[in-house]
ChimeraX commands (.cxc) that place a marker at each C-alpha (Angstrom):
marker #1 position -0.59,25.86,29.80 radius 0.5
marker #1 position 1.95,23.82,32.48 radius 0.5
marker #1 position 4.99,24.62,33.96 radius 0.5
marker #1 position 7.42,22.05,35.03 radius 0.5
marker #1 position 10.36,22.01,36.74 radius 0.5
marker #1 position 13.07,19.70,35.86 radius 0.5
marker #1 position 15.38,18.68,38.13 radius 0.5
marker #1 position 18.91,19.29,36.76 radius 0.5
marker #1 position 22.66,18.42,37.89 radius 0.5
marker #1 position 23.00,21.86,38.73 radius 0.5
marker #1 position 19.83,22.69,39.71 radius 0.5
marker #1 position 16.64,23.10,37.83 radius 0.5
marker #1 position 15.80,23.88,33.88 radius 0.5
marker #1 position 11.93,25.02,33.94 radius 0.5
marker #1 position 9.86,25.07,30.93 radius 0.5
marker #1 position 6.42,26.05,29.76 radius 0.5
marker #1 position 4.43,23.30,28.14 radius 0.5
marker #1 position 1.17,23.71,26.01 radius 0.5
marker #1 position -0.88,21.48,24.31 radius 0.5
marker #1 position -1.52,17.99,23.91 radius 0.5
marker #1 position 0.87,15.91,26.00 radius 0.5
marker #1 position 1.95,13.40,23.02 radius 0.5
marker #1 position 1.80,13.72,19.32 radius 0.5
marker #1 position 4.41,16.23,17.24 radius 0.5
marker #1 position 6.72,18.65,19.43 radius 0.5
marker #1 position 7.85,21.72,19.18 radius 0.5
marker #1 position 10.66,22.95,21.37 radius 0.5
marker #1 position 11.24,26.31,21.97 radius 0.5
marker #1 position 14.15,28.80,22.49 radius 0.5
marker #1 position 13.14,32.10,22.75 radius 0.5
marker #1 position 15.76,35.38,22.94 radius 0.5
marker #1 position 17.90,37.37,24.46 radius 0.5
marker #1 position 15.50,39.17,27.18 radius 0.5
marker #1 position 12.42,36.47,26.61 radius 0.5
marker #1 position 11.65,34.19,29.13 radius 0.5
marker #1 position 9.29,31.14,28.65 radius 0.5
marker #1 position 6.58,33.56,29.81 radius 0.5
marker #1 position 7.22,36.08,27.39 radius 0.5
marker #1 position 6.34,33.18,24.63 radius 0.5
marker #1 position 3.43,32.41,25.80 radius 0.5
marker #1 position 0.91,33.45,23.45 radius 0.5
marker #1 position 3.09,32.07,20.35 radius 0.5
marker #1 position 2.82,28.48,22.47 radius 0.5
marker #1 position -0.60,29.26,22.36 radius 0.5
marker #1 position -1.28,29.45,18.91 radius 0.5
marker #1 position 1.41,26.93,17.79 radius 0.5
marker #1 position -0.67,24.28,20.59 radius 0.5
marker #1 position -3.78,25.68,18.30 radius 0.5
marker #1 position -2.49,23.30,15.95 radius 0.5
marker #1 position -2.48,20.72,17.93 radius 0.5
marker #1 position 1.56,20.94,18.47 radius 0.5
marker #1 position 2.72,19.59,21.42 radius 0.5
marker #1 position 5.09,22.98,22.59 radius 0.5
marker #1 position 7.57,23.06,25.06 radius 0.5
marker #1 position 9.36,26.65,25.34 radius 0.5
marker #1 position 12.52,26.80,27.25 radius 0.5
marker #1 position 13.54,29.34,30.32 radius 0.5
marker #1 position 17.08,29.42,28.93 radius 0.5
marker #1 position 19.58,29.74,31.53 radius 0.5
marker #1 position 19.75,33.37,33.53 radius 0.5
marker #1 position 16.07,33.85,32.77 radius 0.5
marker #1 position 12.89,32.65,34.42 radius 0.5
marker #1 position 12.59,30.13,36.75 radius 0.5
marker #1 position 15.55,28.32,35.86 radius 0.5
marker #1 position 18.25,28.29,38.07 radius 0.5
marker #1 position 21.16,26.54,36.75 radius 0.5
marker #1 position 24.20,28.68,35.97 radius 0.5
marker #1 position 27.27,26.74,36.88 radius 0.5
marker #1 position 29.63,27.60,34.16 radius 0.5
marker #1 position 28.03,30.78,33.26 radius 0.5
marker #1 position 25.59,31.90,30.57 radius 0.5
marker #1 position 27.15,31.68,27.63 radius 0.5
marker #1 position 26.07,30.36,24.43 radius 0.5
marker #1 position 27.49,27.05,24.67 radius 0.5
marker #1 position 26.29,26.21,28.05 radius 0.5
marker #1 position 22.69,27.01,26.62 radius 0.5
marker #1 position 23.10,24.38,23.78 radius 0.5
marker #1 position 24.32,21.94,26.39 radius 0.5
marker #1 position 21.39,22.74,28.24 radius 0.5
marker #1 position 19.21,22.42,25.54 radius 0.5
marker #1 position 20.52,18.70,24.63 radius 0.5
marker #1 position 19.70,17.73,28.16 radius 0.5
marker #1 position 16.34,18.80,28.00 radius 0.5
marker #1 position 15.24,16.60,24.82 radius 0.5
marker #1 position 17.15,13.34,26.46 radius 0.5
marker #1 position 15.30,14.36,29.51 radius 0.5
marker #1 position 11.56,14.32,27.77 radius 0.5
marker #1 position 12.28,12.01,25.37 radius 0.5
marker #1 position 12.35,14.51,21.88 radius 0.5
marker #1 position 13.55,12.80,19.37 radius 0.5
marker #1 position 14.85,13.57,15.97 radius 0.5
marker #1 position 11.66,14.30,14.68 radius 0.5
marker #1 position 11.23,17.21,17.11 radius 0.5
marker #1 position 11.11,20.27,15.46 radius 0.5
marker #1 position 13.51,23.15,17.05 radius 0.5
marker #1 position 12.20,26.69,17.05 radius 0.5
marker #1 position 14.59,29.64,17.97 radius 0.5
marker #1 position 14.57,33.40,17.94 radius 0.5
marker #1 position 17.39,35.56,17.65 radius 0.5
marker #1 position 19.33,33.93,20.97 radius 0.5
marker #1 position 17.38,30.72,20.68 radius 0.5
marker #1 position 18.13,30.45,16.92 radius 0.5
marker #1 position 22.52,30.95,17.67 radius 0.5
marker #1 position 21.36,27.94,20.92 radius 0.5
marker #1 position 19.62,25.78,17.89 radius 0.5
marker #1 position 22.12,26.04,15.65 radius 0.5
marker #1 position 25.10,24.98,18.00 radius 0.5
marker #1 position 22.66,21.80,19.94 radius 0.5
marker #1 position 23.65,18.90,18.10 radius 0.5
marker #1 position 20.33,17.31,18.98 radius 0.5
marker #1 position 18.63,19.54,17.20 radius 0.5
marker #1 position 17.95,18.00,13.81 radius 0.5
marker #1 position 14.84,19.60,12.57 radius 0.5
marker #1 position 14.69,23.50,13.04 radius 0.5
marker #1 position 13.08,26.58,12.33 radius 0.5
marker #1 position 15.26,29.06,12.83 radius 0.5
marker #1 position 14.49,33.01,13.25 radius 0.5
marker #1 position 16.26,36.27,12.89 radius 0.5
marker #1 position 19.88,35.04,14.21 radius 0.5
marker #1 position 21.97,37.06,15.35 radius 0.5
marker #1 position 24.82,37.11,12.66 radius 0.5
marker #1 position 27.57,39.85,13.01 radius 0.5
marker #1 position 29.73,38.94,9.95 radius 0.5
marker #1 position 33.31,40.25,9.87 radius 0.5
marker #1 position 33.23,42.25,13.12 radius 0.5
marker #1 position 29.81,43.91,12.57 radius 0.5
marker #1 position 28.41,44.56,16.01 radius 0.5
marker #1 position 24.64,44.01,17.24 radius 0.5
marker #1 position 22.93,46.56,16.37 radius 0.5
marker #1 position 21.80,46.86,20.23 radius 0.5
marker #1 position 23.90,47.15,22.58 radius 0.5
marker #1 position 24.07,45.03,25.77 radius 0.5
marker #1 position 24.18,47.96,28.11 radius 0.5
marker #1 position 20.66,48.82,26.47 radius 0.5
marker #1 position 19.67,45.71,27.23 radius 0.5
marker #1 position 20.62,45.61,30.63 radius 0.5
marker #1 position 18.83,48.93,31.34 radius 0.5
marker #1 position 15.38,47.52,30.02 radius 0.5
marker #1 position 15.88,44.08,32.59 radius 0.5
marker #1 position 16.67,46.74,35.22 radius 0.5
marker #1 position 14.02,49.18,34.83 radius 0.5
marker #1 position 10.93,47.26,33.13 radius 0.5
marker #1 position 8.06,48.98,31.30 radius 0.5
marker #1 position 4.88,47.72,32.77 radius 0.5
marker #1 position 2.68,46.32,30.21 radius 0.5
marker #1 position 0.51,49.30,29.32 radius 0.5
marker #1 position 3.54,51.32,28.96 radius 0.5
marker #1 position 5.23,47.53,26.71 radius 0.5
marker #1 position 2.18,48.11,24.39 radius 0.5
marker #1 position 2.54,51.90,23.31 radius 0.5
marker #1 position 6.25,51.23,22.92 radius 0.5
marker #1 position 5.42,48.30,20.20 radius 0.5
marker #1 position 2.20,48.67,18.79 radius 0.5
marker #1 position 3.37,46.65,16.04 radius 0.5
marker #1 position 3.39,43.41,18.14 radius 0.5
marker #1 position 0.20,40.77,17.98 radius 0.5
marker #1 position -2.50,41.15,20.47 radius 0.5
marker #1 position -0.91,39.31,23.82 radius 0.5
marker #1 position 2.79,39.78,23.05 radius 0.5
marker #1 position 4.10,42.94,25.05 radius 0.5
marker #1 position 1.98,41.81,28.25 radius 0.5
marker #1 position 3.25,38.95,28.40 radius 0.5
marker #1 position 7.22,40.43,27.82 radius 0.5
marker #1 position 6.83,43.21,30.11 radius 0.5
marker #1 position 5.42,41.10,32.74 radius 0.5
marker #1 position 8.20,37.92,32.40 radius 0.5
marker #1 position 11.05,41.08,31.96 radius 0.5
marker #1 position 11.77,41.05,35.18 radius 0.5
marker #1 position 13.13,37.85,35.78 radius 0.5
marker #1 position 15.90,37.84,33.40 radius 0.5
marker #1 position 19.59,38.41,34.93 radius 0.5
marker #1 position 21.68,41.21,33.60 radius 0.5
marker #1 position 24.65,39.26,33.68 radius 0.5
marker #1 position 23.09,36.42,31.79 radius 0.5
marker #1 position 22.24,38.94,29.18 radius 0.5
marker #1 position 25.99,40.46,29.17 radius 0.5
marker #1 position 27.40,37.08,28.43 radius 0.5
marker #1 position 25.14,36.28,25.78 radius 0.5
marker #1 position 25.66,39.43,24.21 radius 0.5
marker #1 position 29.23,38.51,23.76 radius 0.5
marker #1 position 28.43,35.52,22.09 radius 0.5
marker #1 position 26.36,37.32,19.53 radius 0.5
marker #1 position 29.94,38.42,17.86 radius 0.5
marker #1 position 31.57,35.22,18.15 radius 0.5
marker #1 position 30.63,34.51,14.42 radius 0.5
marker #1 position 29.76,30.88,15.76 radius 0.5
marker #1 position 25.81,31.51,13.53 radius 0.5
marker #1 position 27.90,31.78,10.39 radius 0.5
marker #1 position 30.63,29.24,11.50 radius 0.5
marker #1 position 27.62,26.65,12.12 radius 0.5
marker #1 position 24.82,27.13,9.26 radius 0.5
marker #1 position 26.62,25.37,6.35 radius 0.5
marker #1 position 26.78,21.89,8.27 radius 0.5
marker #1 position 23.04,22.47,9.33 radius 0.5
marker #1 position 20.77,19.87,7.55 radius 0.5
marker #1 position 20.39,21.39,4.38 radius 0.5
marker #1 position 16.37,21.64,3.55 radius 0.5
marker #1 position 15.58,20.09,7.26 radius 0.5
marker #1 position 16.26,23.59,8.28 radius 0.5
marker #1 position 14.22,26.96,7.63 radius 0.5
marker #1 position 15.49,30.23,8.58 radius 0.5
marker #1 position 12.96,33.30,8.70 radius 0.5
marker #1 position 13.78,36.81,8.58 radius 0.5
marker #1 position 12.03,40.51,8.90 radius 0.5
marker #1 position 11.81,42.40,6.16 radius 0.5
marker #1 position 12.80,45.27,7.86 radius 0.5
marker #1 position 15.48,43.08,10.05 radius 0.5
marker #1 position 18.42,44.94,11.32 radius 0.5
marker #1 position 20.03,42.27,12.41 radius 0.5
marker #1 position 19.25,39.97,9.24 radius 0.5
marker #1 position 19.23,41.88,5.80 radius 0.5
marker #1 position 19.13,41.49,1.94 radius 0.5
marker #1 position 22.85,40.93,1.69 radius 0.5
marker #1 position 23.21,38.60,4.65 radius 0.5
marker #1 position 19.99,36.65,3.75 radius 0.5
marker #1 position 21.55,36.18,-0.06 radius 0.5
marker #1 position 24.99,34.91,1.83 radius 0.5
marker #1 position 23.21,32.54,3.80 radius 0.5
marker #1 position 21.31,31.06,1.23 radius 0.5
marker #1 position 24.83,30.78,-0.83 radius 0.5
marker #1 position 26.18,28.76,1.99 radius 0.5
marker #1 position 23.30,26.36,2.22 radius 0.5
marker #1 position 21.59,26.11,-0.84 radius 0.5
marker #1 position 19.28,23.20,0.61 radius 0.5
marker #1 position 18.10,25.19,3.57 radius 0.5
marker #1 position 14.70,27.44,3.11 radius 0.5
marker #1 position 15.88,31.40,4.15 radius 0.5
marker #1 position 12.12,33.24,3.79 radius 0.5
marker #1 position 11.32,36.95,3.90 radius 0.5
marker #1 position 8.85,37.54,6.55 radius 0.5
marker #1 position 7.52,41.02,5.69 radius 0.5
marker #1 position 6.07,43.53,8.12 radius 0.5
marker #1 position 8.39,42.12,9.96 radius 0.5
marker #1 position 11.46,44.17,11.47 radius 0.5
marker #1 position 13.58,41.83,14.28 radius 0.5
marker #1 position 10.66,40.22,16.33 radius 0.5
marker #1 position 9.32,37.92,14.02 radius 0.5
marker #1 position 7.49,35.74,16.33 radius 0.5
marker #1 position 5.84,38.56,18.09 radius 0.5
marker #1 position 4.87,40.75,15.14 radius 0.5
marker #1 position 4.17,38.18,12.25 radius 0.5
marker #1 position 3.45,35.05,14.41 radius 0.5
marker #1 position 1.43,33.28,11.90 radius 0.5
marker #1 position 4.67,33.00,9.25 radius 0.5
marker #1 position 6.02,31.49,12.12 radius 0.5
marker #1 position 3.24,29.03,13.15 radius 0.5
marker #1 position 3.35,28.32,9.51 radius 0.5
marker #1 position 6.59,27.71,8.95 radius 0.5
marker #1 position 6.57,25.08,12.15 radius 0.5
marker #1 position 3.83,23.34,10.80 radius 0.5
marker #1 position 6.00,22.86,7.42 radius 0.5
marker #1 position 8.69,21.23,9.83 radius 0.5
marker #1 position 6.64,19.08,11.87 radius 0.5
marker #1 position 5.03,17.73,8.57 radius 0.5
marker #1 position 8.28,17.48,7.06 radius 0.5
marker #1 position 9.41,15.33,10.24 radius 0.5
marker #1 position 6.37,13.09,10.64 radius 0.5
marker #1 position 6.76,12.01,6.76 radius 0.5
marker #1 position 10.61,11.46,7.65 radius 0.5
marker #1 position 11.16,13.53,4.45 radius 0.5
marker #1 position 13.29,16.70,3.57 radius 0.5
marker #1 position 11.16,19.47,2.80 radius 0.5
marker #1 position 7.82,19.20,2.73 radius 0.5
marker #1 position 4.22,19.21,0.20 radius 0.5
marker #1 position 2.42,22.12,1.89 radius 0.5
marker #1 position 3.13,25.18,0.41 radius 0.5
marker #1 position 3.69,27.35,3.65 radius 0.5
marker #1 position 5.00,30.23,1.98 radius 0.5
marker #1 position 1.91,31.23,0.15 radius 0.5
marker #1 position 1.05,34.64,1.43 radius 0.5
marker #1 position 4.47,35.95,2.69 radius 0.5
marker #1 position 7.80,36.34,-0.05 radius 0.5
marker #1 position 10.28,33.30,-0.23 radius 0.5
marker #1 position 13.59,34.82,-1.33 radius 0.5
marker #1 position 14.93,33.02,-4.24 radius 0.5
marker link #1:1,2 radius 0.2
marker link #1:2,3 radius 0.2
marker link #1:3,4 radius 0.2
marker link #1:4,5 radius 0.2
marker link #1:5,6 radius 0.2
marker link #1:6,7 radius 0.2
marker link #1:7,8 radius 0.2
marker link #1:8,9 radius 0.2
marker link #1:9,10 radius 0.2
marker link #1:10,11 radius 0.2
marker link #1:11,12 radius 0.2
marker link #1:12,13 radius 0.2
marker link #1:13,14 radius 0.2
marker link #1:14,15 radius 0.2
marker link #1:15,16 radius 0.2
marker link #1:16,17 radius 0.2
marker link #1:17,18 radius 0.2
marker link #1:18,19 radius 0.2
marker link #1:19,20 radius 0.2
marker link #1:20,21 radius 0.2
marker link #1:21,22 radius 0.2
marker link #1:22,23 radius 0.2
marker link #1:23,24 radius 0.2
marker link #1:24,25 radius 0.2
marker link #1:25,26 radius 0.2
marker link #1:26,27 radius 0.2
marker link #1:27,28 radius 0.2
marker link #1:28,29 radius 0.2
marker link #1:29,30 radius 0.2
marker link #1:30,31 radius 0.2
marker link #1:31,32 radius 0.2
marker link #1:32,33 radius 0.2
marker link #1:33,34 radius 0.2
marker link #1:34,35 radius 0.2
marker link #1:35,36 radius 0.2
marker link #1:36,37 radius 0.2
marker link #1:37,38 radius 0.2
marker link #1:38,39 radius 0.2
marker link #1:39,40 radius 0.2
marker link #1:40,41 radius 0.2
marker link #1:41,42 radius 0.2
marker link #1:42,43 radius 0.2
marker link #1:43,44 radius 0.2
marker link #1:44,45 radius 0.2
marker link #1:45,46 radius 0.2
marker link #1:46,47 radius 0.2
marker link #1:47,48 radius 0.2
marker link #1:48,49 radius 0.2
marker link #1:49,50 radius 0.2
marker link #1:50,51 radius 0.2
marker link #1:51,52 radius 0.2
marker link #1:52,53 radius 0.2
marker link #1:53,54 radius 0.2
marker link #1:54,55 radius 0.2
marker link #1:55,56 radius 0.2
marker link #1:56,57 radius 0.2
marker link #1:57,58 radius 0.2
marker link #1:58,59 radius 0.2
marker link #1:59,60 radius 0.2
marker link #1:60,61 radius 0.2
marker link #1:61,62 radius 0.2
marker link #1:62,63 radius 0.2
marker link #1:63,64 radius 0.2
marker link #1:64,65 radius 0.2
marker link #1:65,66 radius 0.2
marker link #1:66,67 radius 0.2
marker link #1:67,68 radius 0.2
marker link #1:68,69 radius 0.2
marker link #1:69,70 radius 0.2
marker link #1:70,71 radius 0.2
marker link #1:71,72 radius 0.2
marker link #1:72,73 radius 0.2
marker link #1:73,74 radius 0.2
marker link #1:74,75 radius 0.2
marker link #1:75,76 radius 0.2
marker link #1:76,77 radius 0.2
marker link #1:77,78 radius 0.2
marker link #1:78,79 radius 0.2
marker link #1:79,80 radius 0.2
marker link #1:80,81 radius 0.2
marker link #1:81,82 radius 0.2
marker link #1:82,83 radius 0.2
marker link #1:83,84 radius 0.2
marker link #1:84,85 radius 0.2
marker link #1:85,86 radius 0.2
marker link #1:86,87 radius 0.2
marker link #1:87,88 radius 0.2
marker link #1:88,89 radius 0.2
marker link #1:89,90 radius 0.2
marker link #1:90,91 radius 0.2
marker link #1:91,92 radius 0.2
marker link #1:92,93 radius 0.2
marker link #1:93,94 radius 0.2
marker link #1:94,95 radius 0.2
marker link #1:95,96 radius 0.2
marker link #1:96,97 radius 0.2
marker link #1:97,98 radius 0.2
marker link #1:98,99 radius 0.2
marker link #1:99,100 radius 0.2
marker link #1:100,101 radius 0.2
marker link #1:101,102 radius 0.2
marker link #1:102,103 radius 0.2
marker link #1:103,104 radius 0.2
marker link #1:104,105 radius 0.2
marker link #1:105,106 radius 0.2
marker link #1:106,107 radius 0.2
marker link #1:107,108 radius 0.2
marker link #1:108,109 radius 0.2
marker link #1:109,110 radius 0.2
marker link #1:110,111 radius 0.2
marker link #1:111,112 radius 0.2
marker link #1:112,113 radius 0.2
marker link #1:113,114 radius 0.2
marker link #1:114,115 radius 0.2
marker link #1:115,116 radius 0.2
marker link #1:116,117 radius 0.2
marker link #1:117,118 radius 0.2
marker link #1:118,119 radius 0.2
marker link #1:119,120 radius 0.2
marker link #1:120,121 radius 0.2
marker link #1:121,122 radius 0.2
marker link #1:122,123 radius 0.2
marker link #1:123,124 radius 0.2
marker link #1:124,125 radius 0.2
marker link #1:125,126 radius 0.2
marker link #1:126,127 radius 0.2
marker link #1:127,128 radius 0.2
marker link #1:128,129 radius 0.2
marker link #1:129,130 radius 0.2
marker link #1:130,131 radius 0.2
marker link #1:131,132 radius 0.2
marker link #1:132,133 radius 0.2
marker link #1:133,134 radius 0.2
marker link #1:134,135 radius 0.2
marker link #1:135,136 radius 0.2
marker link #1:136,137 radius 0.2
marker link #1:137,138 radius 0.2
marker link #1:138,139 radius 0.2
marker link #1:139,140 radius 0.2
marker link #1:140,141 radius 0.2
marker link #1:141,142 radius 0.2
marker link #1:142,143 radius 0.2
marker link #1:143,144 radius 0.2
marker link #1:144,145 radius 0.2
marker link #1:145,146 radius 0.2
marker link #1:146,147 radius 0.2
marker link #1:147,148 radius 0.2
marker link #1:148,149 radius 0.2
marker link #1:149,150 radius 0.2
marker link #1:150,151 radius 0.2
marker link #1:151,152 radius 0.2
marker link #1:152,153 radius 0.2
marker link #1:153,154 radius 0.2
marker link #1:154,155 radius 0.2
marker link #1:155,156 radius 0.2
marker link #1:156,157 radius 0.2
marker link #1:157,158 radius 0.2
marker link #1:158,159 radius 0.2
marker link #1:159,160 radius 0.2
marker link #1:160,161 radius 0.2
marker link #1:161,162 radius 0.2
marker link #1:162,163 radius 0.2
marker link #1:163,164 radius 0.2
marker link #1:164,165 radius 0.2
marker link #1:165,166 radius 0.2
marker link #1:166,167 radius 0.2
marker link #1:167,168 radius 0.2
marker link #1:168,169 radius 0.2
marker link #1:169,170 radius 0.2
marker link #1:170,171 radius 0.2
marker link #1:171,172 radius 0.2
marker link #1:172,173 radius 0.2
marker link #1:173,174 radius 0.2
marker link #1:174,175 radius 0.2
marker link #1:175,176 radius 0.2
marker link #1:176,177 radius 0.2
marker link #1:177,178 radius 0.2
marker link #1:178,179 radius 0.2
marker link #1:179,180 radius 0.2
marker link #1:180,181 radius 0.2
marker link #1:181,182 radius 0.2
marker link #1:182,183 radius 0.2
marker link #1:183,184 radius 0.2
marker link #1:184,185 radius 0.2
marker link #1:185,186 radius 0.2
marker link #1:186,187 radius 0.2
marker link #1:187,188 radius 0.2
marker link #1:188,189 radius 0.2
marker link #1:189,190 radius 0.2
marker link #1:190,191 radius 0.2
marker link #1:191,192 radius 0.2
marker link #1:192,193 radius 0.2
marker link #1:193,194 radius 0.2
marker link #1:194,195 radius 0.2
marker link #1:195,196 radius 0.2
marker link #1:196,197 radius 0.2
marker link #1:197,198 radius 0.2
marker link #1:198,199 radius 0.2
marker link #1:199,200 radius 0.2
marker link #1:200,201 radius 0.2
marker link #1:201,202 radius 0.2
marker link #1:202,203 radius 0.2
marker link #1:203,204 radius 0.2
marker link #1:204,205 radius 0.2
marker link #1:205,206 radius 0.2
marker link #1:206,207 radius 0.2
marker link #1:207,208 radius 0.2
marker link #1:208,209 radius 0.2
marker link #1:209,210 radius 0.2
marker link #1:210,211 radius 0.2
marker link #1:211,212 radius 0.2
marker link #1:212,213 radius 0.2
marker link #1:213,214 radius 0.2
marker link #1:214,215 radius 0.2
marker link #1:215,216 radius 0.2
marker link #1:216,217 radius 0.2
marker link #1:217,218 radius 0.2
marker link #1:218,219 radius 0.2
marker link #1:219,220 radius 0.2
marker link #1:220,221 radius 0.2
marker link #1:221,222 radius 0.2
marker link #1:222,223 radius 0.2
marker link #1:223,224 radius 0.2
marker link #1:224,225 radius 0.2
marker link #1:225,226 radius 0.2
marker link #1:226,227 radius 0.2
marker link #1:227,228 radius 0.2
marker link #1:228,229 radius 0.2
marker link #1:229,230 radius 0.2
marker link #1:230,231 radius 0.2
marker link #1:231,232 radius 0.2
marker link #1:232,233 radius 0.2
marker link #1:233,234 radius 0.2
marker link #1:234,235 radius 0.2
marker link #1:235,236 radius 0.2
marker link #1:236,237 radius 0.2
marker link #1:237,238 radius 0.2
marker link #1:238,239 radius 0.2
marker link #1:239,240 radius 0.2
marker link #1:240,241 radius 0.2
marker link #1:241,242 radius 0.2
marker link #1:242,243 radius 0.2
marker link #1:243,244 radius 0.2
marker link #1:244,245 radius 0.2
marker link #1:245,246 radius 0.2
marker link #1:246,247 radius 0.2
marker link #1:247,248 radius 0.2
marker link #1:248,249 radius 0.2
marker link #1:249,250 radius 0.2
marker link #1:250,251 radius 0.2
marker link #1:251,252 radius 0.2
marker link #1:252,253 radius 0.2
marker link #1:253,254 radius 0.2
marker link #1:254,255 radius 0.2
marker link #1:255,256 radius 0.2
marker link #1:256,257 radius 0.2
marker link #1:257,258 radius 0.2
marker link #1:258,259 radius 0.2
marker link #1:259,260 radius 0.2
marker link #1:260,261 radius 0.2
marker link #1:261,262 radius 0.2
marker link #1:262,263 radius 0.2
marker link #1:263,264 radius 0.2
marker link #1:264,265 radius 0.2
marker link #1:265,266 radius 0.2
marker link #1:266,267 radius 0.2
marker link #1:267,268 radius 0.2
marker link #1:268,269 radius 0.2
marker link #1:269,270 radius 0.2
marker link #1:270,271 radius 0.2
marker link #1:271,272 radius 0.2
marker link #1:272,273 radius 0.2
marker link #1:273,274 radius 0.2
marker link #1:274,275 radius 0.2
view
């Protein structure tokens, strides 16, 4: 696994790379408190597949460093344009967000192809169900990774080391101003003009964020898009069913290397589409 620093206008965008250095890419836009680091062992396995993976310190987290113009949703999105022109992604490049990452995906423009996990959605004034302030306690006071691991035992074998340990480096005001964006109802605003089947959206069966009744008004609004149940699944998709996600990627990249919508493997065996 690679780091590399690129230099930006306003200073530098970092990122995480893993895996081979050409063939089918993956970039990666992890949440609210999750830097690069924190995705590490989900680059890992996705890289397993021979996926070149490139997972994004969003702004206000890691070792990026750019903030001109704050932290808000829209800067991210900007940010995350300038990162495919600056390595060269093109269409085919398969977008992968969670929660944060997946609001970032949906309002890049670049971002053709994408996978697309537990967004935050907060239709007709419903708030997050956590609150920012909660947030900004956990970036303020860290659990170490022992203590990460007893809090979600639930999480695959790698995941809560790795968060605890990258936790540190996120900025509370970064995670403030995202917040805020969370209720902007920008998701919702943005998923019917997504490309219809070229775009898969995963949820947790026991989401809080994402449930029944949202997932059945999402899939009314884009008919062409895929919107799976994940279960065992609550919120943290990628960190407690990773393989549904590495699965669901792999659908995408093959999808973009045939240049087709949809795509012939039948990914969803073994967890429940909803229909």
């Amino acid at each position: 696994m690679k780091r590399a620093d690129l230099a930006h206008p306003d200073g530098r965008v970092s990122v995480l790379a893993a895996g081979p250095e050409v063939g089918p890419a993956v970039l990666a836009l992890p949440g609210i408190t999750c830097p690069a680091a924190a995705w590490a062992p989900m680059a890992a396995r996705l890289a397993a597949e021979g996926l070149r993976v490139i997972v994004v310190d969003q702004r206000g987290r890691g070792r990026t460093t750019v903030g001109r113009g704050g932290y808000g949703v829209s800067r991210m999105a900007g940010d995350t344009a300038w990162v495919m022109r600056t390595l060269g992604l093109g269409y085919r490049t398969v977008v992968l967000g969670h929660s944060l990452g997946a609001l970032v995906a949906a309002r890049c423009a670049e971002a053709r192809r994408t996978v697309l996990v537990d967004p935050p959605l907060c239709p007709d004034g419903r708030p997050y169900p956590a609150a920012a302030d909660d947030y900004v306690r956990m970036v303020g006071a860290p659990p170490t990774a022992a203590e990460a691991r007893r809090i979600h035992p639930d999480w695959a074998p790698g995941f809560a080391a790795a968060w605890a340990e990258a936790l540190p480096s996120v900025r509370a005001d970064a995670v403030r101003e995202a917040h805020r964006d969370f209720h902007d109802g920008e998701f919702l605003r943005a998923w019917p003009a997504l490309a219809g089947a070229r775009t898969t959206l995963l949820y947790g069966a026991a989401s809080d964020v994402v449930g029944e009744a949202d997932a059945a008004a999402l899939r009314a609004a884009n008919p062409a898009a895929s919107v799976v149940r994940v279960p065992g699944a609550g919120h943290m998709v990628p960190f407690q069913q990773p393989d549904a996600v590495v699965r669901a990627v792999g659908a995408a990249v093959e999808a973009a290397a045939d240049d087709t919508i949809g795509s012939r493997t039948p990914w969803t065996e073994g967890i429940e589409a909803a229909r």
